[in-house]
PyMOL Python script that loads the backbone (N, CA, C, O; Angstrom):
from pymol import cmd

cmd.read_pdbstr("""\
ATOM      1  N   UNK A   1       1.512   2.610 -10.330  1.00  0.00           N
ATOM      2  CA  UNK A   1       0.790   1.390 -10.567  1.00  0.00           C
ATOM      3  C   UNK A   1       1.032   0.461  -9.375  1.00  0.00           C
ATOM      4  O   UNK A   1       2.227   0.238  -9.184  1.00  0.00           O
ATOM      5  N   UNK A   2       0.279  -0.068  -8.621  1.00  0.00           N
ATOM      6  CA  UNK A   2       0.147  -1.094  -7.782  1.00  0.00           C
ATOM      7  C   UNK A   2       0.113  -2.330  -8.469  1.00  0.00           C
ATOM      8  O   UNK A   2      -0.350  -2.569  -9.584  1.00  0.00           O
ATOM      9  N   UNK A   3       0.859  -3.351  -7.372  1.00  0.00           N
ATOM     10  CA  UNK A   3       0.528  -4.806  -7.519  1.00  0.00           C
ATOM     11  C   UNK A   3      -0.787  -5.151  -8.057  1.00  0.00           C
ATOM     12  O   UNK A   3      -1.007  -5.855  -9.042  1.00  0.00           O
ATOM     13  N   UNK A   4      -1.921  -4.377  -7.037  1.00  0.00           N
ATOM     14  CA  UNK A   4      -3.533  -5.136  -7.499  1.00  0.00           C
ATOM     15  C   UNK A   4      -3.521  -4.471  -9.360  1.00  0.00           C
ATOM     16  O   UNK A   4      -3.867  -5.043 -10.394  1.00  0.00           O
ATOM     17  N   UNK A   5      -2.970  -3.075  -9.132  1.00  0.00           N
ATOM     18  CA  UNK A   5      -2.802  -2.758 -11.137  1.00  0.00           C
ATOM     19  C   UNK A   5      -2.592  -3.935 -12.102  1.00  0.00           C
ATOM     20  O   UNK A   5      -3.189  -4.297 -13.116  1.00  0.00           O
ATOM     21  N   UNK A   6      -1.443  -4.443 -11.370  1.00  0.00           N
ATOM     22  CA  UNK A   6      -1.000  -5.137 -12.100  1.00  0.00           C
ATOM     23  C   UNK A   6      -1.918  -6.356 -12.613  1.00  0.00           C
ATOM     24  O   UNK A   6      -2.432  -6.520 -13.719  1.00  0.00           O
ATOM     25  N   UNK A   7      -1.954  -7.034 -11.636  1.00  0.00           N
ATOM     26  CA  UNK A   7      -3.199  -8.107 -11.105  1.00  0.00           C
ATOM     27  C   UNK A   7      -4.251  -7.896 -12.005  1.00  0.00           C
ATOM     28  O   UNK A   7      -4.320  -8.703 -12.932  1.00  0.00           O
ATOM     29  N   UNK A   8      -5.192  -6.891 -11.946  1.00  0.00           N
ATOM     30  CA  UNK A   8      -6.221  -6.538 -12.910  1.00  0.00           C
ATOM     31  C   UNK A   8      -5.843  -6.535 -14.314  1.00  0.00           C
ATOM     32  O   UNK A   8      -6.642  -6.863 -15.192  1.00  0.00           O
ATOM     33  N   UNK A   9      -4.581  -6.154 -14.565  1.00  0.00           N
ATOM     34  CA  UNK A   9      -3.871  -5.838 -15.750  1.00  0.00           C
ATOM     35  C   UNK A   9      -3.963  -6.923 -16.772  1.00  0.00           C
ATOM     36  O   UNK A   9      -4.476  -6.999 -17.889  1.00  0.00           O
ATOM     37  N   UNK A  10      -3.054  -8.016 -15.740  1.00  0.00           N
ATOM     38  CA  UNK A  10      -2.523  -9.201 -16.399  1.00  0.00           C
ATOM     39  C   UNK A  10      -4.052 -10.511 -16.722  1.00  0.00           C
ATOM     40  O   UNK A  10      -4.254 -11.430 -17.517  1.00  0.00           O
ATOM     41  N   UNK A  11      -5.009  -9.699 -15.278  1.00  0.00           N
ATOM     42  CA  UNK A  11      -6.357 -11.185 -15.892  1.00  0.00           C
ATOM     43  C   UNK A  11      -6.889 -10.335 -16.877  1.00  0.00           C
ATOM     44  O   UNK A  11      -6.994 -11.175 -17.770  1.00  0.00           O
ATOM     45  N   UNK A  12      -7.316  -9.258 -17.393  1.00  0.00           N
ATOM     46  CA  UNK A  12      -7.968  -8.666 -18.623  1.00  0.00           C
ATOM     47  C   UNK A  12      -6.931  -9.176 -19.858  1.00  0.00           C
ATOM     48  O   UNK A  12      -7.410  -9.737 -20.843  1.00  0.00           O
ATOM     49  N   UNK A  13      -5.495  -8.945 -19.739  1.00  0.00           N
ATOM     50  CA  UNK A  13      -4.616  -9.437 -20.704  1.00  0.00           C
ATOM     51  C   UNK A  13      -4.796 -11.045 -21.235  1.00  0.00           C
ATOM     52  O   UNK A  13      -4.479 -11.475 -22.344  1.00  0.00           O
ATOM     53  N   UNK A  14      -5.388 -11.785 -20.129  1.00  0.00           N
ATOM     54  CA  UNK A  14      -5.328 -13.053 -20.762  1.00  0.00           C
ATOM     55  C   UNK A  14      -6.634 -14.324 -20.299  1.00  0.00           C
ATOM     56  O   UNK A  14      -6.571 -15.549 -20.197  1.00  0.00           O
ATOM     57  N   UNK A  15      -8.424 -12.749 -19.981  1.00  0.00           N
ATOM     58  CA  UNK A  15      -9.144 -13.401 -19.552  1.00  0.00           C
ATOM     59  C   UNK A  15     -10.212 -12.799 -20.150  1.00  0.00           C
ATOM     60  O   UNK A  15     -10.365 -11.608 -19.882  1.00  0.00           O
ATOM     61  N   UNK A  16     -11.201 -13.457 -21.092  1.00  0.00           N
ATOM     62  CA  UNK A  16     -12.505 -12.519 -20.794  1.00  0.00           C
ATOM     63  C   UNK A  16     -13.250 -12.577 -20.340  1.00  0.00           C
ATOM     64  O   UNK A  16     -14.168 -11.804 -20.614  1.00  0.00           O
ATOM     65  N   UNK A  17     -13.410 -13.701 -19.142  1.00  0.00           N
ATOM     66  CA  UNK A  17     -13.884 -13.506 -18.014  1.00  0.00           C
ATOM     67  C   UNK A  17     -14.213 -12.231 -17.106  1.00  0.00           C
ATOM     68  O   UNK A  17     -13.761 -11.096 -17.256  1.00  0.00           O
ATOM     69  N   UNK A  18     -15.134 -12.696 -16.101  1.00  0.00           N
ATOM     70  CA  UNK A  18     -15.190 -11.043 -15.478  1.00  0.00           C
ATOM     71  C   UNK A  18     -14.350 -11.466 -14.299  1.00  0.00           C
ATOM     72  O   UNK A  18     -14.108 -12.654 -14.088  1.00  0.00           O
ATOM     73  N   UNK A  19     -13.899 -10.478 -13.522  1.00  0.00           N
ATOM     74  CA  UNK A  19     -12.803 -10.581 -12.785  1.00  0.00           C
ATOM     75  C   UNK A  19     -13.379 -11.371 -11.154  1.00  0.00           C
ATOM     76  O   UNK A  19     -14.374 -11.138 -10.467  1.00  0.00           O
ATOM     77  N   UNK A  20     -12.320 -12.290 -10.993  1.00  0.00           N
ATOM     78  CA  UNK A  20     -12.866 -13.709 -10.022  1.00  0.00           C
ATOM     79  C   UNK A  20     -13.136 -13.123  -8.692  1.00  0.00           C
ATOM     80  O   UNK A  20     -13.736 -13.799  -7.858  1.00  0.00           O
ATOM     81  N   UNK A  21     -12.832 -12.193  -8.486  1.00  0.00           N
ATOM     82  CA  UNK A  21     -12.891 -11.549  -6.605  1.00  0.00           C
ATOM     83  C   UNK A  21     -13.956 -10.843  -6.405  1.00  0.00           C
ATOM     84  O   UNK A  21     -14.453 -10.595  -5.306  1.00  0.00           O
ATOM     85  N   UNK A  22     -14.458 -10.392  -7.769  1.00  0.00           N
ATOM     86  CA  UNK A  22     -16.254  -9.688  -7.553  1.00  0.00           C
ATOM     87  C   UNK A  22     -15.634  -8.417  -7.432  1.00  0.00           C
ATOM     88  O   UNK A  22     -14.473  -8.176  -7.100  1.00  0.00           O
ATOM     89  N   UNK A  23     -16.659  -7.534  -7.781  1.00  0.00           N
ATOM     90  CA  UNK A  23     -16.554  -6.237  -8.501  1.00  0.00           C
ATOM     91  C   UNK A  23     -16.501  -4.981  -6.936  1.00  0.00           C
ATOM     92  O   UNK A  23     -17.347  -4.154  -6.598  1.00  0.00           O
ATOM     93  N   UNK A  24     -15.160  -5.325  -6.298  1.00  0.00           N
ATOM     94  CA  UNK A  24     -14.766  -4.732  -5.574  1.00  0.00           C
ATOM     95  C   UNK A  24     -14.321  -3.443  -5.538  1.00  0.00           C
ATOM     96  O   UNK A  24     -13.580  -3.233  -6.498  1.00  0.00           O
ATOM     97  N   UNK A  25     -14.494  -2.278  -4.675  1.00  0.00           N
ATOM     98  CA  UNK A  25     -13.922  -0.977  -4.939  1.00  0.00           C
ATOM     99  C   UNK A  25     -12.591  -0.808  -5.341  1.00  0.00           C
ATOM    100  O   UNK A  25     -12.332   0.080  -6.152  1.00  0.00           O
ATOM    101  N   UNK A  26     -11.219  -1.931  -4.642  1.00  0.00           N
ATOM    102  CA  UNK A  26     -10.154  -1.817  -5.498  1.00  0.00           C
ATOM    103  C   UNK A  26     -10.257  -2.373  -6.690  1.00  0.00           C
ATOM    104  O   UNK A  26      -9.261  -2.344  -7.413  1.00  0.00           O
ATOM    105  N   UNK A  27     -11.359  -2.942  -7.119  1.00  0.00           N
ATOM    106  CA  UNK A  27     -11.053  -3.284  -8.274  1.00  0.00           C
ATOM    107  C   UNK A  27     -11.521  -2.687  -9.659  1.00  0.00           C
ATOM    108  O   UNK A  27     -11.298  -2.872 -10.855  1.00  0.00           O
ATOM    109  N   UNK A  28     -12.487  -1.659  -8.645  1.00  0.00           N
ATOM    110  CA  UNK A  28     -13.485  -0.307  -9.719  1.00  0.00           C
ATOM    111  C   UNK A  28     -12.193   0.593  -9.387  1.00  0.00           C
ATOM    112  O   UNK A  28     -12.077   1.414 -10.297  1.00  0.00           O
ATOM    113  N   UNK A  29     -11.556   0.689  -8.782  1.00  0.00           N
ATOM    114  CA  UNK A  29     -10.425   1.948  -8.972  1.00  0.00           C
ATOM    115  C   UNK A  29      -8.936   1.429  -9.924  1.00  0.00           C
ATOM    116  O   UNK A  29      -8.202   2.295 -10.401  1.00  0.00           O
ATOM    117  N   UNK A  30      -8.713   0.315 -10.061  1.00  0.00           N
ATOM    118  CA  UNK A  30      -7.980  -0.464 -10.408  1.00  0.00           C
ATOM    119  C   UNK A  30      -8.726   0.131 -12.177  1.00  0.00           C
ATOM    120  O   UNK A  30      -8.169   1.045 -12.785  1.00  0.00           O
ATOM    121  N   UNK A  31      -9.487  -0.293 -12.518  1.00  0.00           N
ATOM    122  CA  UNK A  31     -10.184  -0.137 -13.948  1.00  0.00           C
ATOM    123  C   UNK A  31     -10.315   1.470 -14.690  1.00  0.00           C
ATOM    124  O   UNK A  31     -10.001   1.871 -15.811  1.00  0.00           O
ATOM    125  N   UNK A  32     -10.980   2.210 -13.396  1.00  0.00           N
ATOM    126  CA  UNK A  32     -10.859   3.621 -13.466  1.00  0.00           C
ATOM    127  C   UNK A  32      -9.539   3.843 -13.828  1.00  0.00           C
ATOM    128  O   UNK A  32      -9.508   3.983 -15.051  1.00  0.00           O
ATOM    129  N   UNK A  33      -8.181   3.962 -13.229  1.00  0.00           N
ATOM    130  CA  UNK A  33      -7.060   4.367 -13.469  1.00  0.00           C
ATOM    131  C   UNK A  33      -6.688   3.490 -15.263  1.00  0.00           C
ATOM    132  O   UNK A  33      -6.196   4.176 -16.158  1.00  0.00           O
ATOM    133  N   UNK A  34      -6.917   2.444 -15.426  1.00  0.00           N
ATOM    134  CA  UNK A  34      -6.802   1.981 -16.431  1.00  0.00           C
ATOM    135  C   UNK A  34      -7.265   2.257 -17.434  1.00  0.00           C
ATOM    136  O   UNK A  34      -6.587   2.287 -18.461  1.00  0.00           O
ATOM    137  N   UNK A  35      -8.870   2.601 -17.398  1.00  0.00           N
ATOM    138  CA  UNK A  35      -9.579   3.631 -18.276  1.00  0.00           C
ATOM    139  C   UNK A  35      -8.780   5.433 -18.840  1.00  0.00           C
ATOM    140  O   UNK A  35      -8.380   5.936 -19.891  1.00  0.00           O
ATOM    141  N   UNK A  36      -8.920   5.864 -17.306  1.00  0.00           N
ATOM    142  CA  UNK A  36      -7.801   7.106 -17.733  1.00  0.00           C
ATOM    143  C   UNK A  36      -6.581   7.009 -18.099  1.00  0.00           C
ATOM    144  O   UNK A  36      -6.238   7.994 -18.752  1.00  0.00           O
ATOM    145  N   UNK A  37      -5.797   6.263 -17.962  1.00  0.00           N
ATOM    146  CA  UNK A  37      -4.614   5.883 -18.975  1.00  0.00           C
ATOM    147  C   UNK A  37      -4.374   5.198 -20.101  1.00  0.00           C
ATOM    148  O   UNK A  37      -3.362   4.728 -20.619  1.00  0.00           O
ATOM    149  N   UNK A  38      -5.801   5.249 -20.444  1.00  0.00           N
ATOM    150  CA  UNK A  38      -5.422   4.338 -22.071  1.00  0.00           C
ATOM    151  C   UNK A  38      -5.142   3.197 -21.921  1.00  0.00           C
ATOM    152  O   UNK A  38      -4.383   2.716 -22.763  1.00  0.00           O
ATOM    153  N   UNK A  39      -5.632   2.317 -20.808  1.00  0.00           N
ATOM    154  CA  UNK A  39      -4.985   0.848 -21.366  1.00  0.00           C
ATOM    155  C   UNK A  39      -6.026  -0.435 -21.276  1.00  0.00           C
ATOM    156  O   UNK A  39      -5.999  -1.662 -21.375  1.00  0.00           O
ATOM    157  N   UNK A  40      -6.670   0.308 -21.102  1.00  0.00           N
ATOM    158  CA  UNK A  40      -8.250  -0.654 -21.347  1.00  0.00           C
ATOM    159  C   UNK A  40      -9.394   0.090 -22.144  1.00  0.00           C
ATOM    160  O   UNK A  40      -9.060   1.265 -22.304  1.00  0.00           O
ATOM    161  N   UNK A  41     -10.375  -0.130 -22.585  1.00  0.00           N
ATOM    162  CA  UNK A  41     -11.702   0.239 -22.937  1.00  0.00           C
ATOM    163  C   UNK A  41     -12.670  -0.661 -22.545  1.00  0.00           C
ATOM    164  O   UNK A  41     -12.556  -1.882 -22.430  1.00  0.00           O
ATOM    165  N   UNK A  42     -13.687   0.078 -22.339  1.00  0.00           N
ATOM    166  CA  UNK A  42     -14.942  -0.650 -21.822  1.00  0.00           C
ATOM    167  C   UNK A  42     -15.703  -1.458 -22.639  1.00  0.00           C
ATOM    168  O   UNK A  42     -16.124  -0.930 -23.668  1.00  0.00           O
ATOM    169  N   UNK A  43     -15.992  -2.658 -22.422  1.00  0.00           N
ATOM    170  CA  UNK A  43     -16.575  -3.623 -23.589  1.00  0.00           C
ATOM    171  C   UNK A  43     -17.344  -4.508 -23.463  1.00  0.00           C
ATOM    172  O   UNK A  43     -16.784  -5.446 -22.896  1.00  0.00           O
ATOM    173  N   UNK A  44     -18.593  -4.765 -23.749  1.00  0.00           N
ATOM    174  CA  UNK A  44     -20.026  -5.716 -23.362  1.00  0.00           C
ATOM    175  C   UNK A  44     -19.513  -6.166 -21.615  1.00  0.00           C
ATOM    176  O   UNK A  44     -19.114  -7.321 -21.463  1.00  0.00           O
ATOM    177  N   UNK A  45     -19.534  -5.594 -20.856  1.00  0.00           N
ATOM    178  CA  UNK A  45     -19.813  -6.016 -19.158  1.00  0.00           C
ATOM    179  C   UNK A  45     -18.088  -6.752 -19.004  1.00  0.00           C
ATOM    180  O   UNK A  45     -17.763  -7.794 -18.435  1.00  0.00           O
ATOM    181  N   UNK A  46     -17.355  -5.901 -19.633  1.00  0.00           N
ATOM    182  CA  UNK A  46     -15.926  -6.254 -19.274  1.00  0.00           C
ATOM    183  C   UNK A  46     -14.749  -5.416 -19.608  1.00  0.00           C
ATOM    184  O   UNK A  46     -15.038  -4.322 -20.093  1.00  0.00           O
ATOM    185  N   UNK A  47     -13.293  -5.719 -19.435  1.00  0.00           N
ATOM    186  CA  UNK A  47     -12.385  -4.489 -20.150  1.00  0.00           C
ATOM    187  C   UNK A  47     -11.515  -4.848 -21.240  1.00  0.00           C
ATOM    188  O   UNK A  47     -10.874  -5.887 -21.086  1.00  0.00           O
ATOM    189  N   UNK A  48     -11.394  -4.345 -22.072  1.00  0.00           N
ATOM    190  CA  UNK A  48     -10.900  -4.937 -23.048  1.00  0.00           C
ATOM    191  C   UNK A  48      -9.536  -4.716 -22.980  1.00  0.00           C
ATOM    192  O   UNK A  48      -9.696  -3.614 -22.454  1.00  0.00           O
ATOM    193  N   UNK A  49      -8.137  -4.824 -23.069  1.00  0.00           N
ATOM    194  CA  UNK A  49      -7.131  -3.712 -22.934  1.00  0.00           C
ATOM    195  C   UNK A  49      -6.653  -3.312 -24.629  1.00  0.00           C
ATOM    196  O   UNK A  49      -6.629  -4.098 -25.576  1.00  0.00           O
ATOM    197  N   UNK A  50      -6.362  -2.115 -24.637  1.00  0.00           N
ATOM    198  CA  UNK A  50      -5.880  -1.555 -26.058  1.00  0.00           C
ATOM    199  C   UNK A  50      -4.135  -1.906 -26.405  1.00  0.00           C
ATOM    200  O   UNK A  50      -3.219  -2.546 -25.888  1.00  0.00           O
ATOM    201  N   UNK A  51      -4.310  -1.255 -27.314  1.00  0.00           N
ATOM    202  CA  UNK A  51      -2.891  -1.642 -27.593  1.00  0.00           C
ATOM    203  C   UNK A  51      -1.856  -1.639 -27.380  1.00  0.00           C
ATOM    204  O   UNK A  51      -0.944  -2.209 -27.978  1.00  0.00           O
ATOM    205  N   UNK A  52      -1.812  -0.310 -25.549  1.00  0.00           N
ATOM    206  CA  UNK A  52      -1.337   0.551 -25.063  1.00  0.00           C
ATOM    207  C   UNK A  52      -0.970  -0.768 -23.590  1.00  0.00           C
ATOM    208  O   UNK A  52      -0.017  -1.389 -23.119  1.00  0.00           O
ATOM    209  N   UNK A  53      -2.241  -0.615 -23.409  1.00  0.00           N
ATOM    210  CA  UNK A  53      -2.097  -1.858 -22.199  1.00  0.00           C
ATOM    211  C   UNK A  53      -1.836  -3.144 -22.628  1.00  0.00           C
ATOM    212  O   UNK A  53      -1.540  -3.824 -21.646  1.00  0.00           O
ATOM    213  N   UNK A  54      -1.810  -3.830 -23.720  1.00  0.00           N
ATOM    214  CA  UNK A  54      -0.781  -5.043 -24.550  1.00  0.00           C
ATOM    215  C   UNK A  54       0.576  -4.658 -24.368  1.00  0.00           C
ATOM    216  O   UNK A  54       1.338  -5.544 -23.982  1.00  0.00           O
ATOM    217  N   UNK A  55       1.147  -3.246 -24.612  1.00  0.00           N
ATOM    218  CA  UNK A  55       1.966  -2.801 -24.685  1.00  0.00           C
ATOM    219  C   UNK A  55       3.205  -3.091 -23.521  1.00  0.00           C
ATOM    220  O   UNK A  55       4.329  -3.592 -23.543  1.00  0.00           O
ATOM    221  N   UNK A  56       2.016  -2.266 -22.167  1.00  0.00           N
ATOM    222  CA  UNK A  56       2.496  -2.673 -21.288  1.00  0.00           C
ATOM    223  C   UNK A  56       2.741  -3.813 -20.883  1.00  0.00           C
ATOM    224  O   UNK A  56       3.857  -4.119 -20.465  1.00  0.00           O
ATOM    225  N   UNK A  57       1.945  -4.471 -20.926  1.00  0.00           N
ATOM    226  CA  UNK A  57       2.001  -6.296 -20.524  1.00  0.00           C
ATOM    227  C   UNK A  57       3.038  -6.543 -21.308  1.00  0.00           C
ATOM    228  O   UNK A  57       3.490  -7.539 -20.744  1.00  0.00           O
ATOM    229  N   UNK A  58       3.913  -6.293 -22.438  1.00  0.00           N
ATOM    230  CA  UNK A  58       4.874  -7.049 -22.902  1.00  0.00           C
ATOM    231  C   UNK A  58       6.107  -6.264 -22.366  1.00  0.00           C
ATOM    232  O   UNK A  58       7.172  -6.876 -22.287  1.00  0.00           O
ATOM    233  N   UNK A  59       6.056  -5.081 -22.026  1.00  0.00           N
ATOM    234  CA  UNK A  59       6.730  -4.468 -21.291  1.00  0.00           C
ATOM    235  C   UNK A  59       7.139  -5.124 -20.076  1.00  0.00           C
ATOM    236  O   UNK A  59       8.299  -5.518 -19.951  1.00  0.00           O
ATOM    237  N   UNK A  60       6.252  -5.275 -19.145  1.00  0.00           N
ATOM    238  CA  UNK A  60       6.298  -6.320 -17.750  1.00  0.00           C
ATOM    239  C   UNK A  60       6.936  -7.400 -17.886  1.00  0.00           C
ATOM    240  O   UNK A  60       7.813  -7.788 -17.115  1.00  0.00           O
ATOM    241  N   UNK A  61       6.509  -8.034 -18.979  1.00  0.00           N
ATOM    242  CA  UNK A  61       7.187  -9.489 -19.071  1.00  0.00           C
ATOM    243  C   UNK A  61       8.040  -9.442 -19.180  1.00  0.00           C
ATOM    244  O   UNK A  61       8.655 -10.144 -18.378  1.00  0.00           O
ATOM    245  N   UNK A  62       8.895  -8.667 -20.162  1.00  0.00           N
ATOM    246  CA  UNK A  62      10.226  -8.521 -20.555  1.00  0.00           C
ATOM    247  C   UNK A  62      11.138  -8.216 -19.405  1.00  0.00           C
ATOM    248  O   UNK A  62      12.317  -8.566 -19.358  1.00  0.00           O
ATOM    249  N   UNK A  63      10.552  -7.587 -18.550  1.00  0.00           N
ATOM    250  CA  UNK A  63      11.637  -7.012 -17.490  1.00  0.00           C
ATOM    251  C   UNK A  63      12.357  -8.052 -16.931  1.00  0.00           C
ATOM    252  O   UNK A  63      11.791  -9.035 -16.453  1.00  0.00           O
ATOM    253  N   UNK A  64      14.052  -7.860 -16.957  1.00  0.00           N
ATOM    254  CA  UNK A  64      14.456  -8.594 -16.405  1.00  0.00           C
ATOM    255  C   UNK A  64      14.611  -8.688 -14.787  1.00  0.00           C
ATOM    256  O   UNK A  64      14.441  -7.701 -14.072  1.00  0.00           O
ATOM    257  N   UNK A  65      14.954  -9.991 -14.275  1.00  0.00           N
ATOM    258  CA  UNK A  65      14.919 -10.252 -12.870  1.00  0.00           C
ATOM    259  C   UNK A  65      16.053  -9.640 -12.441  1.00  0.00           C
ATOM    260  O   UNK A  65      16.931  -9.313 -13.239  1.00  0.00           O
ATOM    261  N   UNK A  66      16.158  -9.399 -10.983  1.00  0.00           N
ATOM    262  CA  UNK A  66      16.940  -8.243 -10.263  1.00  0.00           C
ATOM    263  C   UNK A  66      18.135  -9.328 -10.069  1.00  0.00           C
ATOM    264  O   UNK A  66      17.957 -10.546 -10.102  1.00  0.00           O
ATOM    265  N   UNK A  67      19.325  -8.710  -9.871  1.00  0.00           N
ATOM    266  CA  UNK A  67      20.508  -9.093  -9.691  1.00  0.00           C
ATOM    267  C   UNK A  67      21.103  -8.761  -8.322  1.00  0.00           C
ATOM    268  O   UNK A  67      21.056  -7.592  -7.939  1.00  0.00           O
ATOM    269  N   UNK A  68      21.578  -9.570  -7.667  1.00  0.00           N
ATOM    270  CA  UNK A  68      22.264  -9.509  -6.446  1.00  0.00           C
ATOM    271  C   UNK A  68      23.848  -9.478  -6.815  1.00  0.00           C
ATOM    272  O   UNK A  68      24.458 -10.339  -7.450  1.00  0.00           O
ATOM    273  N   UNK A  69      24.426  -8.124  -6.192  1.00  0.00           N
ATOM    274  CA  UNK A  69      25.728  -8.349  -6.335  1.00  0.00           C
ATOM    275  C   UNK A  69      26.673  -8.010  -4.632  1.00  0.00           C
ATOM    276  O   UNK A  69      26.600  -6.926  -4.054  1.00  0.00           O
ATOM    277  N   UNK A  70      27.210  -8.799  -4.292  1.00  0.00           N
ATOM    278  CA  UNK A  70      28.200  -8.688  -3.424  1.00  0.00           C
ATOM    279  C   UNK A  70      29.869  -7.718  -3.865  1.00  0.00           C
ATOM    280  O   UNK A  70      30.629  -8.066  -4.769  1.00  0.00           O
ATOM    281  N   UNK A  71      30.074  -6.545  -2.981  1.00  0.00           N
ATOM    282  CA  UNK A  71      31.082  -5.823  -3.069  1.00  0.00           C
ATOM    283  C   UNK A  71      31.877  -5.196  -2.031  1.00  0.00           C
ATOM    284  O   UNK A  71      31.472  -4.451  -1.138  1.00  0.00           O
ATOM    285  N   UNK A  72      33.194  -5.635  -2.286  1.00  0.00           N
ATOM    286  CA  UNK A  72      33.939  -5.534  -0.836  1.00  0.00           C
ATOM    287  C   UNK A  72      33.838  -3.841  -0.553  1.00  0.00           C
ATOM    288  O   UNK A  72      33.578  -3.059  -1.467  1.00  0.00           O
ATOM    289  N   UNK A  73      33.961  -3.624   0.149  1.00  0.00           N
ATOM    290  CA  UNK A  73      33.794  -1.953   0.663  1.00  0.00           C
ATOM    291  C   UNK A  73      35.270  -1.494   1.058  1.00  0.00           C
ATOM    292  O   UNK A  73      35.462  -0.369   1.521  1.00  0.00           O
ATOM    293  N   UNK A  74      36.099  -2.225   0.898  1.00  0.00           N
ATOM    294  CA  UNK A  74      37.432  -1.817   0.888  1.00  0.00           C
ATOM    295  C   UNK A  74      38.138  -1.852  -0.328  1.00  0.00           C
ATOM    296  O   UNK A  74      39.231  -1.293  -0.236  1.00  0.00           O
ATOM    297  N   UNK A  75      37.896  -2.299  -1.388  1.00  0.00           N
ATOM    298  CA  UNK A  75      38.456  -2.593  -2.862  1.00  0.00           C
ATOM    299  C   UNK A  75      37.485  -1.691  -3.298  1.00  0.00           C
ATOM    300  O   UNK A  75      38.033  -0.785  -3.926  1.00  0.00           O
ATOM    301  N   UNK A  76      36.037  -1.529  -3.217  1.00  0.00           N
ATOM    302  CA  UNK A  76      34.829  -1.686  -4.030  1.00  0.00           C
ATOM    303  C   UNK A  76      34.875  -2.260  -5.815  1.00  0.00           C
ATOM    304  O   UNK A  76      34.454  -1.977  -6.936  1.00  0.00           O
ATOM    305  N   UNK A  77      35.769  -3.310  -5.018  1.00  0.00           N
ATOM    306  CA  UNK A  77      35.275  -4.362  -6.578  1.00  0.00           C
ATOM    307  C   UNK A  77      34.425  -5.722  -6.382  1.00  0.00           C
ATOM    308  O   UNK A  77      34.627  -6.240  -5.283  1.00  0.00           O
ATOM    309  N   UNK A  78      33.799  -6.194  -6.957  1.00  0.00           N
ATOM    310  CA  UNK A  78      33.160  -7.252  -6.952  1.00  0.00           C
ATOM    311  C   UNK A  78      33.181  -8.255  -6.712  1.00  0.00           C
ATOM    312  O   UNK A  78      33.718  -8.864  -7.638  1.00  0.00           O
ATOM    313  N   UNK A  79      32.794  -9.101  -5.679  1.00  0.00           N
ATOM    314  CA  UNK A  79      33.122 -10.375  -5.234  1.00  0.00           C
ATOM    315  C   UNK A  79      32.338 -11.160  -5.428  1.00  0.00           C
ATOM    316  O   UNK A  79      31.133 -11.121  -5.177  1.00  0.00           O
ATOM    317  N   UNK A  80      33.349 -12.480  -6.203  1.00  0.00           N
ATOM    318  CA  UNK A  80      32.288 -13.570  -6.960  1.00  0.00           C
ATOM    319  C   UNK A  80      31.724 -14.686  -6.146  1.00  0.00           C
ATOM    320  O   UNK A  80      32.342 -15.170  -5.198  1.00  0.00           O
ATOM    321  N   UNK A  81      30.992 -14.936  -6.381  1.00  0.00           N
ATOM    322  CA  UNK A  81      29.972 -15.843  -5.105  1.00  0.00           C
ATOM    323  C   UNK A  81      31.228 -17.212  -5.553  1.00  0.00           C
ATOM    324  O   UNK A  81      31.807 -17.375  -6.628  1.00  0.00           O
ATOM    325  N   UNK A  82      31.335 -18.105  -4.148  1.00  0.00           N
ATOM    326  CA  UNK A  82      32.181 -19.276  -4.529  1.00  0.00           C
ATOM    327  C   UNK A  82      31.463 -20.445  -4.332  1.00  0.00           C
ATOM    328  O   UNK A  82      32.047 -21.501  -4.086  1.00  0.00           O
ATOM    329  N   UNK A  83      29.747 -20.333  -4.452  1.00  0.00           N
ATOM    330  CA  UNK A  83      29.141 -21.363  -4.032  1.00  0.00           C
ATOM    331  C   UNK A  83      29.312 -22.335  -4.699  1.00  0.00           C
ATOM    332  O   UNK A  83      28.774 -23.398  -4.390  1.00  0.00           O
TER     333      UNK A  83
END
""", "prot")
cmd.dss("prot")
cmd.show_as("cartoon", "prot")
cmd.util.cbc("prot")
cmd.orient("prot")
């Protein structure tokens, strides 16, 4: 899944609008892949997403943010930031 996946993902998740950049080839391949994976269906001149691609979207959200950790390479124990 690509960023633009995503992108397409998240405005069908919370638009029924048609998509703002105009009906671009990444954005017909973006839909295609979404179609073949179950996470949209096609619906009056737009995509609907199923329950599969809700799914995902709550999946995404949930993910937590990445963690930075500092570790001495001579202990290899963990060193606490003293900011």
């Amino acid at each position: 899944m690509s960023p633009h996946d995503i992108n397409v993902l998240l405005h069908h998740y919370s638009s029924t609008a048609q998509w703002p950049l105009g009906n671009t080839e990444a954005y017909r391949s973006s839909l295609e892949w979404m179609f073949h994976n179950g996470l949209c269906d096609r619906a009056d001149m737009f995509a609907r997403l199923t329950a599969r691609g809700n799914a995902l979207v709550r999946m995404l959200c949930a993910t937590p943010l990445p963690e930075q950790r500092f570790i001495n390479p001579l202990t290899n124990e963990a060193v606490e930031d003293a900011a």
